[in-house]
C-alpha positions in Angstrom: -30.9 4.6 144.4 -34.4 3.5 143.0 -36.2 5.9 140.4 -38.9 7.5 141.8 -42.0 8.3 138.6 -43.3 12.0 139.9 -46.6 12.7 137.9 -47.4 16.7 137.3 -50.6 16.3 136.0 -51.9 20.2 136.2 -51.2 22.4 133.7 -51.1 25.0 136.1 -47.5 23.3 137.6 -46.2 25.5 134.4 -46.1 28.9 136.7 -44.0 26.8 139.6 -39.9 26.8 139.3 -39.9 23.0 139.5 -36.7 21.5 137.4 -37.0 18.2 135.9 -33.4 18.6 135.7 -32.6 19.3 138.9 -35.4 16.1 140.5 -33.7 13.6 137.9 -30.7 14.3 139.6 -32.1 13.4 142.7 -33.4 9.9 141.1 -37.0 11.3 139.9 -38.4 11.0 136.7 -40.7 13.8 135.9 -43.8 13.1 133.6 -46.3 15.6 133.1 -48.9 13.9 130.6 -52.5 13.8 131.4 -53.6 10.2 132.8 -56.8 10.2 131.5 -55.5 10.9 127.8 -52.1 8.8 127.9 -51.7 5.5 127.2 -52.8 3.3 130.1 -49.4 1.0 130.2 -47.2 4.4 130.9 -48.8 4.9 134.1 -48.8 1.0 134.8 -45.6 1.9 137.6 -46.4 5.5 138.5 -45.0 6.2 142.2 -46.6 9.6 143.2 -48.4 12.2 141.6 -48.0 15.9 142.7 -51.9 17.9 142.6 -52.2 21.5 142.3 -54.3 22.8 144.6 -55.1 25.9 143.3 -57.3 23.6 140.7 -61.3 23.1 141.8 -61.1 20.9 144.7 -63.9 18.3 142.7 -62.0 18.4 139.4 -58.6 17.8 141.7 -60.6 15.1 143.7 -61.8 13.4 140.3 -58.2 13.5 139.1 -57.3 11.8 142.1 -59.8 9.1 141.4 -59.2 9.0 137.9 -55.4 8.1 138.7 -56.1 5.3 141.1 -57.6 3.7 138.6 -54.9 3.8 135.9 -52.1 3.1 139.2 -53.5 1.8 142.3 -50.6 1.6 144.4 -49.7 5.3 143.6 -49.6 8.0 146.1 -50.4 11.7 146.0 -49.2 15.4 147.3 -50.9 18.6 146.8 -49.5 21.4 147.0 -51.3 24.3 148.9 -49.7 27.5 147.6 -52.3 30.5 149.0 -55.0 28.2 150.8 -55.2 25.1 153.2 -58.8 25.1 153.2 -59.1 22.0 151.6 -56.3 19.7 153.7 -58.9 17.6 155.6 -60.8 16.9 152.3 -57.7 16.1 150.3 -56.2 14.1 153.2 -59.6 11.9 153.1 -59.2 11.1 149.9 -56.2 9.3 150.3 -53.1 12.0 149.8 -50.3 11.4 152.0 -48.4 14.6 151.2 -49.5 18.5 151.9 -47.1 21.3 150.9 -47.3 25.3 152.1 -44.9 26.1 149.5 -42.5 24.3 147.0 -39.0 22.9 148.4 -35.9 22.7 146.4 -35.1 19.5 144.4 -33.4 18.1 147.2 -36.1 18.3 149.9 -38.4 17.5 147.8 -37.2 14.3 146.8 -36.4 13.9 150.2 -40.2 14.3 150.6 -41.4 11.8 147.9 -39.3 9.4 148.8 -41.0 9.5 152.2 -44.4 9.2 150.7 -43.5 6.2 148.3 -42.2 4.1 151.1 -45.9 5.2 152.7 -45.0 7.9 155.1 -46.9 11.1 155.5 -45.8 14.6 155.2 -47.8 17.7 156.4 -45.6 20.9 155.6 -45.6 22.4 159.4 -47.8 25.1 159.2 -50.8 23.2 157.9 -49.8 20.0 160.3 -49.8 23.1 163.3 -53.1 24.4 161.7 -55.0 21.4 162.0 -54.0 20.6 165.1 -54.9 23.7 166.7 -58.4 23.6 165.0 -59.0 20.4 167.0 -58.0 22.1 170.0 -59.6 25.6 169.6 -63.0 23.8 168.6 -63.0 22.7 172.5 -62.2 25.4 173.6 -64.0 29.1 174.5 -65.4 31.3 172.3 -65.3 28.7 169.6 -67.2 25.9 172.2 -70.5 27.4 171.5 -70.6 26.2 167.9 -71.7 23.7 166.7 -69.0 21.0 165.0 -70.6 21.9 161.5 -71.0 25.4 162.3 -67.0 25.6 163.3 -65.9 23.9 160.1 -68.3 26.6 158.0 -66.0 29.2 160.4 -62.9 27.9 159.4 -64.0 27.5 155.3 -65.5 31.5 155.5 -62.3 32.5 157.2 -60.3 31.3 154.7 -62.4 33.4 152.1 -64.6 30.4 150.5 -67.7 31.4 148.8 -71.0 29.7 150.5 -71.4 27.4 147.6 -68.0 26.2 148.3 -68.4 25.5 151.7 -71.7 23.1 150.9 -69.3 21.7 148.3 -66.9 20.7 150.5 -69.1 20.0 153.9 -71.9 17.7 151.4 -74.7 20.0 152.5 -77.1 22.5 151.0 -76.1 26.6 150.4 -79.3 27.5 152.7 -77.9 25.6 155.3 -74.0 26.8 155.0 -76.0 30.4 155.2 -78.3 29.7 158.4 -74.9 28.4 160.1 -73.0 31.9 158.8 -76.4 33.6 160.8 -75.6 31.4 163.9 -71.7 31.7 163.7 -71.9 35.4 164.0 -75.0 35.7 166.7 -72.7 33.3 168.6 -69.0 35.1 168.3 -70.8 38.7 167.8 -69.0 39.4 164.8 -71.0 41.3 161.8 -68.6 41.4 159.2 -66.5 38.4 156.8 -63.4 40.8 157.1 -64.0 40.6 161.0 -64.5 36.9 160.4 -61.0 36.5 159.2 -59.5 38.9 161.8 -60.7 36.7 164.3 -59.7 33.7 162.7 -56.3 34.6 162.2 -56.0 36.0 165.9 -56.9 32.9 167.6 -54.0 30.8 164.9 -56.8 29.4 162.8 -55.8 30.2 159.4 -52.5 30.8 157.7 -50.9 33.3 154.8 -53.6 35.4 155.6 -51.6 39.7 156.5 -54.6 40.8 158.3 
């Protein structure tokens, strides 16, 4: 069985029960030194590297791009612990791997092993969530938005701030607030809490108890 290099670049991987112990058992080498400060050579063979994504989504994305460089032929999974509003973005910028939740050792290296040898993995709530936003965007009451306007839907459902959304979408504030204007004229729906309620009744968002 090959070693596997797992890169834990976050600090915030500090609050997760993840045992080096337990991974180097399964044949993966844990490192958890920032890229951008190591040594270049250390990195030279990296295999995967594990994002929080409870990080900003540019910093992560930067991070992401800032590890290419050091290891081109590396891969990456983020792990989604509260939110998958940023899945489609991450997934764009090359990560192969989306968790819900942390596995034990033995799934997980199951996991990155999967990844290494080039294969996706989409933990199955987020893999069901984005493929029933691509079919509830066709589909009434949701038809009579606008492609943008449902993507600014989804991001406010999931409780992203305005400045966010234009963040994530590449457009202005003003225009993630004139599409809030036209999502609610359009769905009749007067309130962000009502927002999510609807959201979460048609299977649009996840972890959400409302």
């Amino acid at each position: 069985m090959s070693v596997i290099r797992l890169l834990l670049p976050a600090p915030g991987f500090a609050e997760i029960s993840l045992n080096p112990e337990e991974l180097e058992k399964q044949g993966i080498v844990v490192m958890t030194t920032e890229p951008n400060t190591a040594e270049p050579v250390n990195f030279a063979a990296l295999d995967l590297a594990m994002i929080d994504g409870e990080a900003a989504l540019q910093d992560n994305l930067n991070l992401i791009d800032q590890i290419k460089a050091i290891a081109p032929s590396s891969k990456f999974v983020v792990l989604l612990r509260h939110s998958s509003a940023h899945a489609v973005s991450y997934m764009q910028a090359g990560v192969t791997g989306l968790l819900a939740a942390l596995p034990d050792a033995v799934k997980l290296a199951e996991i990155i092993r999967k990844l290494v040898q080039g294969d996706y993995y989409l933990d199955q709530d987020i893999a069901q969530l984005l493929a029933m936003r691509q079919i509830k965007k066709q589909l009434d009451p949701f038809i009579s938005l606008s492609s943008r306007e449902f993507d600014v839907f989804c991001l406010l459902a999931e409780g992203c701030s305005l400045q966010t959304i234009a963040l994530q979408l590449g457009i202005s504030s003003k225009t993630v607030s004139n599409c809030q204007t036209q999502i609610r004229l359009k769905l009749a729906i007067d309130s962000r809490e009502k927002l999510t309620k609807f959201a979460n009744a048609h299977g649009l968002i996840i972890h959400k108890g409302v």
